[in-house]
N, C-alpha and C positions, 0 to 999 in steps of 0.2 A: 128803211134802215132802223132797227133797233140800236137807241144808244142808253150808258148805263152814267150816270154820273156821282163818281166814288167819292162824297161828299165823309172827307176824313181828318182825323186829328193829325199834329204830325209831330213829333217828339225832334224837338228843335236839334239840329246837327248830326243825330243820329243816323246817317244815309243809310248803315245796312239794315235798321230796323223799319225804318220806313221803306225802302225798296221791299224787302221781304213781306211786306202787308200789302205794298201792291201789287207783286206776284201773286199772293194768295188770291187779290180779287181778279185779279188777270186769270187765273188759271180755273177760277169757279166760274167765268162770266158765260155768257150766250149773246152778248152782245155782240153788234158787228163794227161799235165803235166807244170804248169807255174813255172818260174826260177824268184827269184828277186834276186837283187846285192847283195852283201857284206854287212854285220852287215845295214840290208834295217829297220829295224824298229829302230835305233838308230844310225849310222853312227859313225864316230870314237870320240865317245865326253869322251875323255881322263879325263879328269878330274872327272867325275860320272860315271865312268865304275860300280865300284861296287855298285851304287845305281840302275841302268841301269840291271846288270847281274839276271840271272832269273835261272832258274834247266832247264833240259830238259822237264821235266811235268809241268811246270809254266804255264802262265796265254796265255803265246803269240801261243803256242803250242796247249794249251786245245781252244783256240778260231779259231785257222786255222782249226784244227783238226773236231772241231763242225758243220764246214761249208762249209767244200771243197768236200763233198759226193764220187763220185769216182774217183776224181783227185790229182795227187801227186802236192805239193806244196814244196819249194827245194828253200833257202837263209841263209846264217849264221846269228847267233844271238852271242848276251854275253852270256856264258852261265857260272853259277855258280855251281861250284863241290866241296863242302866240302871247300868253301873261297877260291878254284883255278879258277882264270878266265880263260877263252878259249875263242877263236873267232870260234862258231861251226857252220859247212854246215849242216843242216838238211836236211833230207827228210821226209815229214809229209803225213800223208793219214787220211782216216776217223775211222783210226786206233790209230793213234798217232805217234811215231817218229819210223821210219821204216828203217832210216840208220843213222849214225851221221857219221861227218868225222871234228876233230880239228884239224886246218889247223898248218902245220908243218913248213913251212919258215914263218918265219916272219919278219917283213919290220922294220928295225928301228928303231922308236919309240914303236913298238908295244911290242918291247922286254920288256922293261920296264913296261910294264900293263898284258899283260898274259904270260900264260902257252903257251908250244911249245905241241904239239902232238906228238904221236909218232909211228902212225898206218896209214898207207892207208885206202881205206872204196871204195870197189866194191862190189853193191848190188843188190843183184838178184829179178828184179821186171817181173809182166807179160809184160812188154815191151824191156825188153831184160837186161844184165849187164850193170848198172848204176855206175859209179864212179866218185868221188868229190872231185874238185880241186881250191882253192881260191887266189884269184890274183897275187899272188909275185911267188906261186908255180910254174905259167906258164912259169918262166923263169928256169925250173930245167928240163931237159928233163927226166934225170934218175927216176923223179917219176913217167914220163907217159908211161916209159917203162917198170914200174910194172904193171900199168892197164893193158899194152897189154898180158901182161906175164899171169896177174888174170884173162884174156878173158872178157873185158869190150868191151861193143859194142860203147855205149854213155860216154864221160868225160860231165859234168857239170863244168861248173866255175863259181861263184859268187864275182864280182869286187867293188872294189873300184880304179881304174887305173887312176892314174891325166893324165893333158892335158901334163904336164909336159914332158911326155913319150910317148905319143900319137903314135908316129912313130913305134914303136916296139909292139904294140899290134895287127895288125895284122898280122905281119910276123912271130911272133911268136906260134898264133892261127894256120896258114895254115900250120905250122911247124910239129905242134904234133900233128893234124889229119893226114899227109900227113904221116909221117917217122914211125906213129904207125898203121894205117889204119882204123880209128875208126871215130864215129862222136866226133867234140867238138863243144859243145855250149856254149856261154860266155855271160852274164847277168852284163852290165859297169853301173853306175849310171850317173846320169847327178847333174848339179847344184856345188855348190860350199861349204863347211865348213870353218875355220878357218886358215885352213893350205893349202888346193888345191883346185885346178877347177877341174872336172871331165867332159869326151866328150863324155859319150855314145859310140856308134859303137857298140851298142852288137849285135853278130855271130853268124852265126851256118852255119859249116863248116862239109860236109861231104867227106869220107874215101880219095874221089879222091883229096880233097882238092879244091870242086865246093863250092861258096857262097851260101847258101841256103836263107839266107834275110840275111840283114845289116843295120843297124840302123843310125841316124842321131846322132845328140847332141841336141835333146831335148829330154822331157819325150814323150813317147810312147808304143805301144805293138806291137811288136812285132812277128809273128806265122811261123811255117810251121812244113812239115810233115818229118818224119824220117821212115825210114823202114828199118830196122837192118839187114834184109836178105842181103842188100848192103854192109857188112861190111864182111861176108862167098864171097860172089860175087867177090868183088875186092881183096880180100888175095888168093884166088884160081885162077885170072885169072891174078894173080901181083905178085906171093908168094915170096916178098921180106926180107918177115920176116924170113925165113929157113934159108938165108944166114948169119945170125946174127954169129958172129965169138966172138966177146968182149963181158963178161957178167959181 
């Protein structure tokens, strides 16, 4: 699997400017799976969430959806459920939404504007078990030790991660690829909102815990390939998972 990871700015609240910059990269890609950040088509604009917030069949979905042909496309949105807001990871195809996962920690501020989730989301695509993880959650191990538990080959991450913290993003990355044996790929945004700077670096980190590419702090794309068979490979010729004692 080629995937491409659209490590981009996001012009706070603006949805149609930023949806239209990720059709552009949606529509130049060859990838067969690209990742953008965290709420990528609106960024955290606190104040107009709920004008912001869409359904899962909304406008930003039906327009990925139209135009990504056989490519999975994977970044959270606002999403709107019966006047509850969520900060949700889609996965979208030329299907329409093909997994969702509302991200379950939540950071601070964000308490006070959405809903918590209250489900994992490991989803079985032709490229292997996909499961989705958005930025605060990476500091939880206990959730990535359900993915390994639900046989996830690939974790996704969709960020918003300030400069703030910079130092712990990737030790924390090599962590949960490495102690569960999976790939994690992690999509950081760059640029700045009202409240933080954000540094890019986004990863993709396989089972051994090898950098696969690494990103700068500016916008860019990001690629490479993953092959899931390495995820069988290294647990059978590492099987450190059997020794698990504490559940």
């Amino acid at each position: 699997m080629l995937v491409e990871l659209a490590q981009i700015d996001i012009e706070l609240g603006n949805k149609e400017a930023n949806l239209d910059k990720a059709i552009g990269i949606i529509e130049d890609s060859k990838a067969d799976l690209i990742l953008f950040p965290e709420l990528f088509t609106t960024g955290f604009d606190f104040n107009n969430l709920a004008d912001l917030a869409e359904p899962l069949n909304g406008r930003t979905v039906e327009r990925i959806s139209d135009i990504c042909g056989k490519r999975i496309v994977a970044g959270s949105i606002v999403e709107d459920s019966n006047r509850w807001l969520y900060n949700t990871f889609v996965l979208i195809d030329n299907t329409g939404v093909i997994g969702k996962y509302r991200k379950i920690h939540l950071f601070d501020r964000e308490k006070h504007y959405f809903s918590a989730g209250d489900d994992i989301s490991v989803i079985g695509t032709e490229f292997g078990r996909i499961a989705l993880a958005t930025c605060y959650d990476l500091r939880f191990p206990e959730l990535f030790r359900k993915f390994m538990e639900s046989n996830a080959d690939i974790v996704l991450i969709c960020a918003n991660f300030p400069t703030l913290r910079k130092k712990h993003w990737d030790p924390l990355i090599k962590a949960r690829a490495i102690e569960n044996q999976f790939f994690v790929i992690a999509c950081n945004r760059v640029g700045r909102d009202t409240v933080s700077e954000y540094f890019g670096r986004s990863i993709a980190v396989d089972p051994w815990g090898e950098v696969l590419t690494l990103g700068d702090e500016g916008e860019e794309i990001l690629r490479c390939r993953i092959d899931r068979k390495m995820v069988k490979e290294i647990r059978k010729g590492f099987p450190v998972l059997k020794d698990i004692r504490i559940r």
